[in-house]
NUKOLKOL-631146 format. One record per atom (N, C-alpha, C): atom name; x, y, z. Coordinates in pm, 1 decimal, padded with zeros to 6 digits. Each point is the difference from the previous one (the first is absolute). Example, Ala and Ser with C-alpha at 12.3 -4.5 7.8 and 13.67 -1.06 7.14 Angstrom:
<rs>
<r atom="N" X="01319.0" Y="-00569.0" Z="00780.0"/>
<r atom="CA" X="-00089.0" Y="00119.0" Z="00000.0"/>
<r atom="C" X="00090.0" Y="00120.0" Z="00000.0"/>
<r atom="N" X="-00035.0" Y="00105.0" Z="-00072.0"/>
<r atom="CA" X="00082.0" Y="00119.0" Z="00006.0"/>
<r atom="C" X="-00077.0" Y="00109.0" Z="00073.0"/>
</rs>
This chain:
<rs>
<r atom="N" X="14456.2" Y="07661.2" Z="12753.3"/>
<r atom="CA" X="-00072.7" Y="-00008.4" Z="-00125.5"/>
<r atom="C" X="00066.0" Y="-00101.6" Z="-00093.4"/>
<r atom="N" X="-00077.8" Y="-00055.4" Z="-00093.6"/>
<r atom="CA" X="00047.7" Y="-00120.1" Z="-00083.1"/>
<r atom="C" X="00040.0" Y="00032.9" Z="-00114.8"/>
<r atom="N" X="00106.0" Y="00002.7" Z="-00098.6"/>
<r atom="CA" X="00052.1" Y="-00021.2" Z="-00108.8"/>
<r atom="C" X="-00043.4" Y="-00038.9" Z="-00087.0"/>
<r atom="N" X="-00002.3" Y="00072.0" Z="-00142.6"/>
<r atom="CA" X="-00065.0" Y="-00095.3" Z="-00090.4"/>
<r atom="C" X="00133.3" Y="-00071.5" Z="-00101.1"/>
<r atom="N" X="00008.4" Y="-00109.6" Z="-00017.9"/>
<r atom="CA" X="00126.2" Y="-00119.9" Z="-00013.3"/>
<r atom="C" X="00003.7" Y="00056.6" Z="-00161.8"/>
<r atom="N" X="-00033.6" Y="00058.4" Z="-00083.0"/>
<r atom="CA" X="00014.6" Y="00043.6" Z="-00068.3"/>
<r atom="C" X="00032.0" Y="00119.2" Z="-00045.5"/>
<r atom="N" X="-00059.7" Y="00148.8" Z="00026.6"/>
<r atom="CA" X="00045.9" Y="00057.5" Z="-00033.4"/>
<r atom="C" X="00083.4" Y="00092.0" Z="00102.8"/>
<r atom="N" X="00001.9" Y="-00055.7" Z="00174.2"/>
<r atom="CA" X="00009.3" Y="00083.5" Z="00145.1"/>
<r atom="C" X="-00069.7" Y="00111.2" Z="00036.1"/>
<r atom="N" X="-00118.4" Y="00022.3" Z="-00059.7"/>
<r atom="CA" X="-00072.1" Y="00058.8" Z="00033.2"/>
<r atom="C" X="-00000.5" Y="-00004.0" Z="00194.2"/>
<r atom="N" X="-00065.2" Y="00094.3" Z="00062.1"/>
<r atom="CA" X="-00055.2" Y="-00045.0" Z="00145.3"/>
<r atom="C" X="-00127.3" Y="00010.2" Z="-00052.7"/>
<r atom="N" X="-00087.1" Y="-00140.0" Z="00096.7"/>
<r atom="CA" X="-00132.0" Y="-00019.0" Z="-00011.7"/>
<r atom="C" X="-00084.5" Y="-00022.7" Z="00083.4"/>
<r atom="N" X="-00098.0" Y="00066.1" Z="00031.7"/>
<r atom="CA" X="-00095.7" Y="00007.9" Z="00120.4"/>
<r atom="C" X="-00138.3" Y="-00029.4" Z="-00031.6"/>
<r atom="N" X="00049.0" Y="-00065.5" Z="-00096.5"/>
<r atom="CA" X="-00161.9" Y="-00054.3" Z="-00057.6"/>
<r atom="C" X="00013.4" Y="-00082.9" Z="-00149.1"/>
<r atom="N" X="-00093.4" Y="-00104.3" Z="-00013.0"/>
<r atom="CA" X="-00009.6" Y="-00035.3" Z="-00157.3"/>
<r atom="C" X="-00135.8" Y="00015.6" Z="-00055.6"/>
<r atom="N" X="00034.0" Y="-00016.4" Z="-00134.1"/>
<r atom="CA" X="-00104.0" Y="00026.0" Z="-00113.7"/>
<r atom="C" X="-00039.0" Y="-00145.7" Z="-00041.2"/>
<r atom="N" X="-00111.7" Y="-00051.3" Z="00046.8"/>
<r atom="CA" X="-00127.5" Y="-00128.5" Z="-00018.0"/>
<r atom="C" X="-00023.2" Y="00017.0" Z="-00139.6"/>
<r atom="N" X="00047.6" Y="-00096.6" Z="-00098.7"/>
<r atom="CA" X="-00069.1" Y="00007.9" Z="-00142.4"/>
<r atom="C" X="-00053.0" Y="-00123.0" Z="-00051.1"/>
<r atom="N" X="-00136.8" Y="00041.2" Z="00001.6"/>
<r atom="CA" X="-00098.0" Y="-00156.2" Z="-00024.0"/>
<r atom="C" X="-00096.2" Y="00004.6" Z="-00143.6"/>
<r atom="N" X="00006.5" Y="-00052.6" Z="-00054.6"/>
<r atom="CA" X="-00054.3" Y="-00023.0" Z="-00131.0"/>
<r atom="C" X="-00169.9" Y="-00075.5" Z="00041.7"/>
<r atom="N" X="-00087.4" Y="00071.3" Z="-00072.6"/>
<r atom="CA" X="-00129.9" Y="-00025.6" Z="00024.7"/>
<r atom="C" X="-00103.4" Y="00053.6" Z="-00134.5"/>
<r atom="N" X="-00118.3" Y="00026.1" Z="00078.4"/>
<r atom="CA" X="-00050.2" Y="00056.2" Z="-00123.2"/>
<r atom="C" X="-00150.6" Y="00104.0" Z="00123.7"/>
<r atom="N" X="00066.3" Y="00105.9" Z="-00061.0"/>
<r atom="CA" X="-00084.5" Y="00116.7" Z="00023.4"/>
<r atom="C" X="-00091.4" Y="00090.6" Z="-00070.8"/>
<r atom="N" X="-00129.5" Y="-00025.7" Z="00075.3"/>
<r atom="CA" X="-00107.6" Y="00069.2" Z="-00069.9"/>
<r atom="C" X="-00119.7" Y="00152.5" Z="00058.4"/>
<r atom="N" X="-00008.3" Y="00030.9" Z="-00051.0"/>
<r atom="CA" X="-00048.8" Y="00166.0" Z="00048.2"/>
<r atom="C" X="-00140.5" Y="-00019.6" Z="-00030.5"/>
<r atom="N" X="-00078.3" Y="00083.8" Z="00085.2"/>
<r atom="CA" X="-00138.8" Y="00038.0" Z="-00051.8"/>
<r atom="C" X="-00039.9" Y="00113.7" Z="-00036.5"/>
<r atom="N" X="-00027.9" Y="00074.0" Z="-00075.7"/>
<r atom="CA" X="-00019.4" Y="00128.0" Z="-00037.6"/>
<r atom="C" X="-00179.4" Y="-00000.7" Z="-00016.7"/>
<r atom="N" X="-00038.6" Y="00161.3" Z="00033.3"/>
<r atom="CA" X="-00106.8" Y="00015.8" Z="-00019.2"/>
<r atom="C" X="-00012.4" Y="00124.8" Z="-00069.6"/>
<r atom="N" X="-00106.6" Y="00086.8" Z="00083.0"/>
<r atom="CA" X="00023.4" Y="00135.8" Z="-00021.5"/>
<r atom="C" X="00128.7" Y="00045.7" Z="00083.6"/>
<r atom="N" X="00006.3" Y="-00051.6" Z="00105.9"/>
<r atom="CA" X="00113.1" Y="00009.1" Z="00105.4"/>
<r atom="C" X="00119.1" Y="-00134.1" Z="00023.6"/>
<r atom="N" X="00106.0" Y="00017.2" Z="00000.8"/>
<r atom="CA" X="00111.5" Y="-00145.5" Z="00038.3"/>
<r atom="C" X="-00080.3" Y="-00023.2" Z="00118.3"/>
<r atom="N" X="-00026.2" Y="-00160.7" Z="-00008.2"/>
<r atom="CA" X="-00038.2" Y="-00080.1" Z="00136.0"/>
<r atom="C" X="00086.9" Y="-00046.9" Z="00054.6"/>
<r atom="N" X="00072.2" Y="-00137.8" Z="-00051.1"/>
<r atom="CA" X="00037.0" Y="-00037.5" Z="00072.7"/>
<r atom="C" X="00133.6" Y="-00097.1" Z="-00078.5"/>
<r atom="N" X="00143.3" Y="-00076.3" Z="00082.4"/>
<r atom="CA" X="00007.6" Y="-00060.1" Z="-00110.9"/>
<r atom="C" X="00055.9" Y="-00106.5" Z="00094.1"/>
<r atom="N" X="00059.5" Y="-00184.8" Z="-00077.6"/>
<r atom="CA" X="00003.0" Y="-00104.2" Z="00035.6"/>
<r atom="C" X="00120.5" Y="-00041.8" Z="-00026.0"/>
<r atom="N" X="00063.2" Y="-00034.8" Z="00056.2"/>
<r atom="CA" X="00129.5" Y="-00117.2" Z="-00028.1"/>
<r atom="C" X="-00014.6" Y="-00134.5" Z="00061.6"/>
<r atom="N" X="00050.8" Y="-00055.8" Z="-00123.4"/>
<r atom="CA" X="-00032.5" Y="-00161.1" Z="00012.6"/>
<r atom="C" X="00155.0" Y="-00048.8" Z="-00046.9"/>
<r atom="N" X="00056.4" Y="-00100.6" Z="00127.5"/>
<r atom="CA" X="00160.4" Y="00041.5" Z="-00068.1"/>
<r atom="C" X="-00042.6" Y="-00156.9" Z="-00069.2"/>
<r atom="N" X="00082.1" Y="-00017.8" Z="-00095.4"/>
<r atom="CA" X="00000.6" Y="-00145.1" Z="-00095.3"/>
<r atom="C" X="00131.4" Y="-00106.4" Z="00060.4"/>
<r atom="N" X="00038.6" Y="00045.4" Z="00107.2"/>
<r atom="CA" X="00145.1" Y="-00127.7" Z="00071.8"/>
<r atom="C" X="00101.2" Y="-00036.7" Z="-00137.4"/>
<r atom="N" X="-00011.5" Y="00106.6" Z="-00071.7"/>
<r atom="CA" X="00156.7" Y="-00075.6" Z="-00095.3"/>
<r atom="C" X="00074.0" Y="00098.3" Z="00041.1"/>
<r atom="N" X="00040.7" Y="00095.7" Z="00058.0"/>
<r atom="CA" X="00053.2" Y="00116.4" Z="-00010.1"/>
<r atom="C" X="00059.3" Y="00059.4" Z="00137.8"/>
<r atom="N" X="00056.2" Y="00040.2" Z="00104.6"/>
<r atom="CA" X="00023.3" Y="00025.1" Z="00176.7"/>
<r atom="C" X="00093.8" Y="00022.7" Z="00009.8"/>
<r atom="N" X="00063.1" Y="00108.6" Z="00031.2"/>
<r atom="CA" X="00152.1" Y="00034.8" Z="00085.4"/>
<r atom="C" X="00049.3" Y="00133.4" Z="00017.5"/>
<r atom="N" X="00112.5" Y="-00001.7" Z="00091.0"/>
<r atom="CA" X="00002.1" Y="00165.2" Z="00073.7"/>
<r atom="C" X="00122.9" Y="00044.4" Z="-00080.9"/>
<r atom="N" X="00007.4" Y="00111.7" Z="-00041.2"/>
<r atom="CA" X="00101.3" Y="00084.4" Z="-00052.3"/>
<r atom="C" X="00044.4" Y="00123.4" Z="00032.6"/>
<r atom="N" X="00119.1" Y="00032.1" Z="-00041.1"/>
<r atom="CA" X="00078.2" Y="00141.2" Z="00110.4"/>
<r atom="C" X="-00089.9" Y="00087.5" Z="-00079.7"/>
<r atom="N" X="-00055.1" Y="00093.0" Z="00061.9"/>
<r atom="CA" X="-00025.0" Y="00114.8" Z="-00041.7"/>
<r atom="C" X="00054.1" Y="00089.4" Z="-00083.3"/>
<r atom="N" X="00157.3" Y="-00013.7" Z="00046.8"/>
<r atom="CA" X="00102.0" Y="00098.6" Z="-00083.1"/>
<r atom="C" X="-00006.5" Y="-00076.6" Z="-00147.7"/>
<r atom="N" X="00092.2" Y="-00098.7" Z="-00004.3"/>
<r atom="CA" X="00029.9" Y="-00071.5" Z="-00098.2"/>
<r atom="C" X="-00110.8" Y="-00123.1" Z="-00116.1"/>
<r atom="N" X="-00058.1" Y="-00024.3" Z="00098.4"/>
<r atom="CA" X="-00120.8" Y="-00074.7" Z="-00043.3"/>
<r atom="C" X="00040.0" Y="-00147.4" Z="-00020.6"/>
<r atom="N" X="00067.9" Y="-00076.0" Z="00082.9"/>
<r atom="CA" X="00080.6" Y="-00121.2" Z="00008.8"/>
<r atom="C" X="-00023.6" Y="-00053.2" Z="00105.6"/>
<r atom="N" X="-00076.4" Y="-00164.4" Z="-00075.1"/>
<r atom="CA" X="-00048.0" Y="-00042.4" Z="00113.0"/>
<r atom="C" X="00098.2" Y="-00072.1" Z="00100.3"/>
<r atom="N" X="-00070.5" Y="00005.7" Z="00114.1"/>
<r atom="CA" X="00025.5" Y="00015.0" Z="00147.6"/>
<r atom="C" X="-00037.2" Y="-00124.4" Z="00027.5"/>
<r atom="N" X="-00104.2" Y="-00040.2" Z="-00028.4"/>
<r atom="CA" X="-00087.8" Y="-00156.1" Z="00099.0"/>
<r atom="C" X="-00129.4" Y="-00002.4" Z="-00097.0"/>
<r atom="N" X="-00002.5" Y="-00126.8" Z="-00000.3"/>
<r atom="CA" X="-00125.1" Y="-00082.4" Z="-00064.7"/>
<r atom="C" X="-00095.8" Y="-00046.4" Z="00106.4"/>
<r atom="N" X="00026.7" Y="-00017.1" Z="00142.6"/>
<r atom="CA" X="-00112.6" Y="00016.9" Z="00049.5"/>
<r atom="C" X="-00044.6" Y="00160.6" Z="00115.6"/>
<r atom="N" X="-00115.9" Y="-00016.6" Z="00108.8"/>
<r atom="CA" X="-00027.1" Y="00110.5" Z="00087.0"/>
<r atom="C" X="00103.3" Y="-00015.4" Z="00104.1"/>
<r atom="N" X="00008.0" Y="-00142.5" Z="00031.5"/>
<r atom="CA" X="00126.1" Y="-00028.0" Z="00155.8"/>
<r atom="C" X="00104.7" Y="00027.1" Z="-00074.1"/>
<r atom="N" X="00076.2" Y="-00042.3" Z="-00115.0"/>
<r atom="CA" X="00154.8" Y="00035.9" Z="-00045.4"/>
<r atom="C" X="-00000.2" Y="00165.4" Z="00039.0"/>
<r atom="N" X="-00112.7" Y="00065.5" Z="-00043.7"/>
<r atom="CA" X="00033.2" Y="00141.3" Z="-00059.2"/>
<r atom="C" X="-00002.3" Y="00089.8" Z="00142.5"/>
<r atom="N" X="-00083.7" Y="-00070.2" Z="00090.1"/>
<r atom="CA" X="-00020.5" Y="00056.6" Z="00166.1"/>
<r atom="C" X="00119.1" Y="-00037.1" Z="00064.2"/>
<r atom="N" X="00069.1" Y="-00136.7" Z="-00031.6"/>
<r atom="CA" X="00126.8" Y="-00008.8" Z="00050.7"/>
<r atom="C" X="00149.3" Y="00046.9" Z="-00007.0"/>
<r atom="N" X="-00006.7" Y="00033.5" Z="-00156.1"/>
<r atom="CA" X="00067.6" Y="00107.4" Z="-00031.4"/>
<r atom="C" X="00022.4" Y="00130.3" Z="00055.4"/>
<r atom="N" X="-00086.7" Y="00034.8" Z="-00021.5"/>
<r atom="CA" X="-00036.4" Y="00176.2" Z="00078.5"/>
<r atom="C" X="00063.0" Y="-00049.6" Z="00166.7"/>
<r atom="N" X="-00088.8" Y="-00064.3" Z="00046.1"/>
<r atom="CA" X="00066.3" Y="-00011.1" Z="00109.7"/>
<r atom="C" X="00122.2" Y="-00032.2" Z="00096.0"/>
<r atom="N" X="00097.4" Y="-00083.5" Z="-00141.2"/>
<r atom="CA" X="00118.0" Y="-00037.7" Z="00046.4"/>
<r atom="C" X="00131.0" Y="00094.0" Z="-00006.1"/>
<r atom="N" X="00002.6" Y="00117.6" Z="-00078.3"/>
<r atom="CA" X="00069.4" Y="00106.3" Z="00062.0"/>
<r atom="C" X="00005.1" Y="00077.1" Z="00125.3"/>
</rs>
């Protein structure tokens, strides 16, 4: 399992945080809802600590995998 370089957490997974803009449909009943990410915003963070890990999907897959 991989380390998080900050706080040593063990990590078996990261947290994807992407900045976008999300919208809902409401009726009489919740339908449905949309994310539209806006590309200023992308990267994986420890779960525990919340410190990012990798700015891209391959850094953050290579990580995990190199422990």
């Amino acid at each position: 399992m991989a380390k998080c370089p900050k706080c040593g957490s063990v990590i078996g997974s990261l947290v994807h945080v992407e900045s976008g803009i999300m919208t809902s449909s409401y009726g009489e009943v919740y339908e449905q809802d949309e994310f539209q990410p806006d590309g200023n915003t992308s990267y994986y963070e420890c779960p525990e600590c919340g410190g990012v890990i990798a700015d891209k999907e391959e850094k953050a897959k290579k990580k995990l995998e190199a422990a």
